[in-house]
C-alpha positions as CSV (number, residue, x, y, z in Angstrom):
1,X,53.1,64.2,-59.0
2,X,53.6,60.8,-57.7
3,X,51.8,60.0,-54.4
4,X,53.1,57.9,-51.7
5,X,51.2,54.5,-51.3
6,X,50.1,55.0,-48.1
7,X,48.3,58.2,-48.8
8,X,46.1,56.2,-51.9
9,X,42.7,56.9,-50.9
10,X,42.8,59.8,-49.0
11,X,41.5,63.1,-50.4
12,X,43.6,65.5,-52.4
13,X,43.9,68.2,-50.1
14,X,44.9,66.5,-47.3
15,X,47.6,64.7,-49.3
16,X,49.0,67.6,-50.0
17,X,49.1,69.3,-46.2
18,X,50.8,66.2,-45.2
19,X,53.2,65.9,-48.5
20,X,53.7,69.6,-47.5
21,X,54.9,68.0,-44.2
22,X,57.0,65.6,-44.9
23,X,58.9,67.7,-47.0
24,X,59.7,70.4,-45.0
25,X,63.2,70.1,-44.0
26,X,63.4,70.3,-39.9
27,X,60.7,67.3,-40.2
28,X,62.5,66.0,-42.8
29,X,65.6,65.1,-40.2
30,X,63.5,63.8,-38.1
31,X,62.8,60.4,-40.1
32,X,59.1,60.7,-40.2
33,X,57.2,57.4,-41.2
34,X,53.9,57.3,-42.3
35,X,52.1,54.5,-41.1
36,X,48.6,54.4,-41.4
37,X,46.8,56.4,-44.3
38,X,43.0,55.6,-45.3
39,X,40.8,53.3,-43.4
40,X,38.0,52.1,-44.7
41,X,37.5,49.6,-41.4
42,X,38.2,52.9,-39.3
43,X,34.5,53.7,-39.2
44,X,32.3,56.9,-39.8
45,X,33.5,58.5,-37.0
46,X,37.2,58.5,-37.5
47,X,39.5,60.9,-39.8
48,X,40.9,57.9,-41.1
49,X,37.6,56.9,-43.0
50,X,36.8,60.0,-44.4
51,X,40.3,60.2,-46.2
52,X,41.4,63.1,-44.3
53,X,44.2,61.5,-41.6
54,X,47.0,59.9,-41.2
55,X,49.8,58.4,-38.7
56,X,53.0,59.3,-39.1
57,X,55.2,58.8,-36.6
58,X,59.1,59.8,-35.5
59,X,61.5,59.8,-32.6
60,X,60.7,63.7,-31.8
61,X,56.8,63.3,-31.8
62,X,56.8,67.1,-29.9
63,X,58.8,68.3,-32.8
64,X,56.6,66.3,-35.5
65,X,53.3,67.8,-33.9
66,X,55.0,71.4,-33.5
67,X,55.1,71.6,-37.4
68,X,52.2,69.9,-37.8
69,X,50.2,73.1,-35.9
70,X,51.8,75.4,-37.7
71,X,50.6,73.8,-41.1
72,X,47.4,73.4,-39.9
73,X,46.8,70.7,-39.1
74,X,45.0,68.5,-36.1
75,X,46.4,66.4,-33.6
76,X,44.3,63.7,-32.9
77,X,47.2,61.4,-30.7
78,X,50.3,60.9,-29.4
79,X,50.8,57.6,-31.3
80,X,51.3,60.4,-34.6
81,X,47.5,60.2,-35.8
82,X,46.7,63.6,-36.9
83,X,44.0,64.9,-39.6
84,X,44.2,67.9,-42.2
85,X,40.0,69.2,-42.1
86,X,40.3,72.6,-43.0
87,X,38.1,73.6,-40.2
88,X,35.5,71.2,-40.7
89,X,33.8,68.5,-38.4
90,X,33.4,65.2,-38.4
91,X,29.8,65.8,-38.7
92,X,30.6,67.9,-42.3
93,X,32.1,65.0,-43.3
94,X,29.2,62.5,-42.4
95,X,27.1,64.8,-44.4
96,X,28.6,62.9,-47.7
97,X,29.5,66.6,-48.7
98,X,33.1,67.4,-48.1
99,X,34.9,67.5,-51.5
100,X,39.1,67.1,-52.2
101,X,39.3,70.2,-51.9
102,X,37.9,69.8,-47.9
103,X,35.3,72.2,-48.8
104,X,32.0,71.5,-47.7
105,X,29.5,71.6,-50.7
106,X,26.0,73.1,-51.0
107,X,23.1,70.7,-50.2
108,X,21.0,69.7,-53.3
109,X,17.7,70.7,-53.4
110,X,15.5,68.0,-54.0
């Protein structure tokens, strides 16, 4: 599977919730544009860092977020930002633990 360019960097499983997204075919009529993926300038506390968010953005953003719920996935703005974490935290994700799979790995015992 070919990934879109603006999703390089970001981590598998969030890839493909938002592929999963994009796809689908009420969103699809909408025009969605994704544009923001990975950020490494976006910080340790963002989404965007982490590999897990992304802005996409449309002319029915209530439609675009209605569909992103239902796929689980997490708001984070009305400019489109939104983040697929499977339930984890932003503090998971600090812990250098969260995998592609957005599972959060056992710690290591030193």
């Amino acid at each position: 599977m070919r990934i879109r360019h603006e999703f390089t960097g970001m981590l598998p499983a969030a890839i493909e919730k938002f592929e999963k997204l994009l796809v689908d075919v009420d969103v699809a009529k909408l025009s969605p544009i994704v544009a923001k993926g990975y950020d490494s300038w976006a910080g340790l506390n963002s989404f965007f860092y982490w590999g897990a968010a992304c802005r996409i953005q449309c002319a029915q953003m209530s439609q675009l977020k209605k569909k992103a719920k239902t796929l689980g996935i997490t708001w984070l703005s009305n400019d489109g930002d939104m983040a697929y974490i499977s339930g984890l935290t932003i503090l998971d994700f600090q812990t250098y633990r969260v995998n592609g799979a957005l599972e959060l790995t056992p710690e290591k015992e030193v």
